[in-house]
C-alpha positions as CSV (number, residue, x, y, z in Angstrom):
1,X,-22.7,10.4,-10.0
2,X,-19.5,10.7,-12.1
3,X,-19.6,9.2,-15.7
4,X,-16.7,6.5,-16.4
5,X,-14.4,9.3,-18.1
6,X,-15.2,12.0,-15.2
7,X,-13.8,9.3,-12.4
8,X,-10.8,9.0,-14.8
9,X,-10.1,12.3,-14.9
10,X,-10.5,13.0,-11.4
11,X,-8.0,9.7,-10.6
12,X,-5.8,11.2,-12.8
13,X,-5.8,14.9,-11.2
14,X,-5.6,13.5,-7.9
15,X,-2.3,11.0,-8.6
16,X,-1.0,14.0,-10.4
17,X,-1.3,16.2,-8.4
18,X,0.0,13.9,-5.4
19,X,3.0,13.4,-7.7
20,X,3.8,17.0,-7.7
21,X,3.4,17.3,-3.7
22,X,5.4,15.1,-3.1
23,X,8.0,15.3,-5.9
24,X,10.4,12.0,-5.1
25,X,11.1,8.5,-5.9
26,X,9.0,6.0,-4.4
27,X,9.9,2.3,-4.1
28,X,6.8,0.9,-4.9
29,X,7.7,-2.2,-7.7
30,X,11.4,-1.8,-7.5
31,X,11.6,-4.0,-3.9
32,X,13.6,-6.4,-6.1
33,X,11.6,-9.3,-4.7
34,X,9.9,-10.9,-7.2
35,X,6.3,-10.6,-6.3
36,X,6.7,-8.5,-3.5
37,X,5.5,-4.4,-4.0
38,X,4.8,-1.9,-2.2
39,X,1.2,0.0,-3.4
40,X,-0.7,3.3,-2.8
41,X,-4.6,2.8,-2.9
42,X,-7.3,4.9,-2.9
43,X,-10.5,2.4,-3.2
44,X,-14.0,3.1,-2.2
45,X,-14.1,4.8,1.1
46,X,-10.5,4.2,1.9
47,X,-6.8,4.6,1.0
48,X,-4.3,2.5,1.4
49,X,-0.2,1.9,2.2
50,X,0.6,-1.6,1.5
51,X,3.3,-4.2,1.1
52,X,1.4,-7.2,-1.1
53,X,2.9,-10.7,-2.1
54,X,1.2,-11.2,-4.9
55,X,2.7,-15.0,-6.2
56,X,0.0,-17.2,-7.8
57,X,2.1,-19.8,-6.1
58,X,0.8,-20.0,-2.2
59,X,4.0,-21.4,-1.1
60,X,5.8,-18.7,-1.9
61,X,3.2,-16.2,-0.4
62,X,2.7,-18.0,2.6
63,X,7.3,-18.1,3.2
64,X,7.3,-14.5,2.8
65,X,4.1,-14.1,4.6
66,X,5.5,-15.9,7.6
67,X,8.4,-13.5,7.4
68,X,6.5,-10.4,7.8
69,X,4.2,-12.2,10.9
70,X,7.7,-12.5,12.8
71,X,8.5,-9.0,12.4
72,X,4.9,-8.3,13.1
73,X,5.8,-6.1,16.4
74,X,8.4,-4.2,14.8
75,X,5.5,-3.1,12.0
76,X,3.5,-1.9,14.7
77,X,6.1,-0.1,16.1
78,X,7.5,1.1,13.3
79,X,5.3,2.1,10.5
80,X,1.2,2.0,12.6
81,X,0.3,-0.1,15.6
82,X,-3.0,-0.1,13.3
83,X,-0.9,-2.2,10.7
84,X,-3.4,-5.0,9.0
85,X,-1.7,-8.4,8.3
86,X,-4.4,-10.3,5.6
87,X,-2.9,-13.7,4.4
88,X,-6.1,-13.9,1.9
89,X,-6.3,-10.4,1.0
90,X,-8.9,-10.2,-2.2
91,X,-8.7,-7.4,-4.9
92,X,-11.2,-6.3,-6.1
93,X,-10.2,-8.4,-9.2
94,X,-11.0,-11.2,-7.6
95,X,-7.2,-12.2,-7.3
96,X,-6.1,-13.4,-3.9
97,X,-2.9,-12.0,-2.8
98,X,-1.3,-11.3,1.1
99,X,-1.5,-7.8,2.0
100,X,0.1,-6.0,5.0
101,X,-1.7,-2.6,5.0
102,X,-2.4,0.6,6.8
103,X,-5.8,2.4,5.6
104,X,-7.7,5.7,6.2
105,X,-11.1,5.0,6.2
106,X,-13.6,7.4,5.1
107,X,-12.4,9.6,2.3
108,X,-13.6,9.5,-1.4
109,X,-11.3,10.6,-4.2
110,X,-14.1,12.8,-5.7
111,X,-13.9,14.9,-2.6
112,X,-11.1,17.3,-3.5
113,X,-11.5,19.1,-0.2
114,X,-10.1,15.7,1.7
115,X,-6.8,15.4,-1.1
116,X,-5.0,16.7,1.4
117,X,-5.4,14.2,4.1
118,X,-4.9,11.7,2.1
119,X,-1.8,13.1,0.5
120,X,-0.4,13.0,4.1
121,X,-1.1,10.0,5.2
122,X,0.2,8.7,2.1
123,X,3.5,10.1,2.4
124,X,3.8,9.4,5.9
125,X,2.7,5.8,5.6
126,X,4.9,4.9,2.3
127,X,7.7,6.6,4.1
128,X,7.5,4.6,7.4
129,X,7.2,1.5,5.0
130,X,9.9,2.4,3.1
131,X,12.2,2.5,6.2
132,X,11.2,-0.8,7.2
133,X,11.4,-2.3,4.5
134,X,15.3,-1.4,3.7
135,X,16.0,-2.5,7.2
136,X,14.2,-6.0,7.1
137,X,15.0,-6.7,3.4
138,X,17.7,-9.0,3.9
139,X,15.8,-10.9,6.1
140,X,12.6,-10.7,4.5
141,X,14.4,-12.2,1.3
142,X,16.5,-14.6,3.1
């Protein structure tokens, strides 16, 4: 069991190490949709891609929801055909937010030895999201 400040650490080493693997720009909070952000996780168990509408306001997260179910096709073609469309996505905050996601399930961050999966599918995934997302923008924001 890792003490508070070991997990830290070991967060830190992984993102930074990610970060120098893959040494490039990523989109992430800079969608220029207010609300709207693109998001690497690595929770219990699992790591995640994902585009999240996070407005407090549910009429704004359900429109751009909506948006992203009609192009739901087009995510599974484009980025996973194991894409995850959650209107009431919870954090583990407690926050309620809409989530479109692609995971990888069984991996823990304190196993070094699976970094390197995770790294991948990261960059993969992000990338794939990426592309989608620059092509749909317009009408996502429309």
């Amino acid at each position: 069991m890792y003490s508070r400040e070991e997990a830290k650490l070991v967060r830190q080493q992984f993102w930074t190490m990610f970060g120098k693997r893959y040494d490039r720009k990523w989109l992430l909070y800079n969608t220029k949709i207010k609300d709207v952000v693109l998001k690497f996780s690595f929770e219990d168990r699992r790591a995640l891609v994902s585009m999240d509408i996070e407005y407090d306001e549910m009429f704004y997260r359900e429109y751009y929801f909506e948006k992203l179910i009609s192009l739901q096709a087009i995510l599974k073609e484009e980025v996973s055909p194991d894409i995850i469309l959650d209107a009431d996505y919870v954090l583990e905050s407690g926050k309620q937010i809409s989530r479109v996601y692609v995971m990888l399930e069984g991996v823990k961050i304190q196993k070094k030895t699976q970094w390197p999966e995770v790294y991948e599918f990261f960059y993969t995934y992000m990338d794939k999201l990426e592309l989608f997302f620059w092509e749909y923008k317009d009408f996502i924001e429309s």
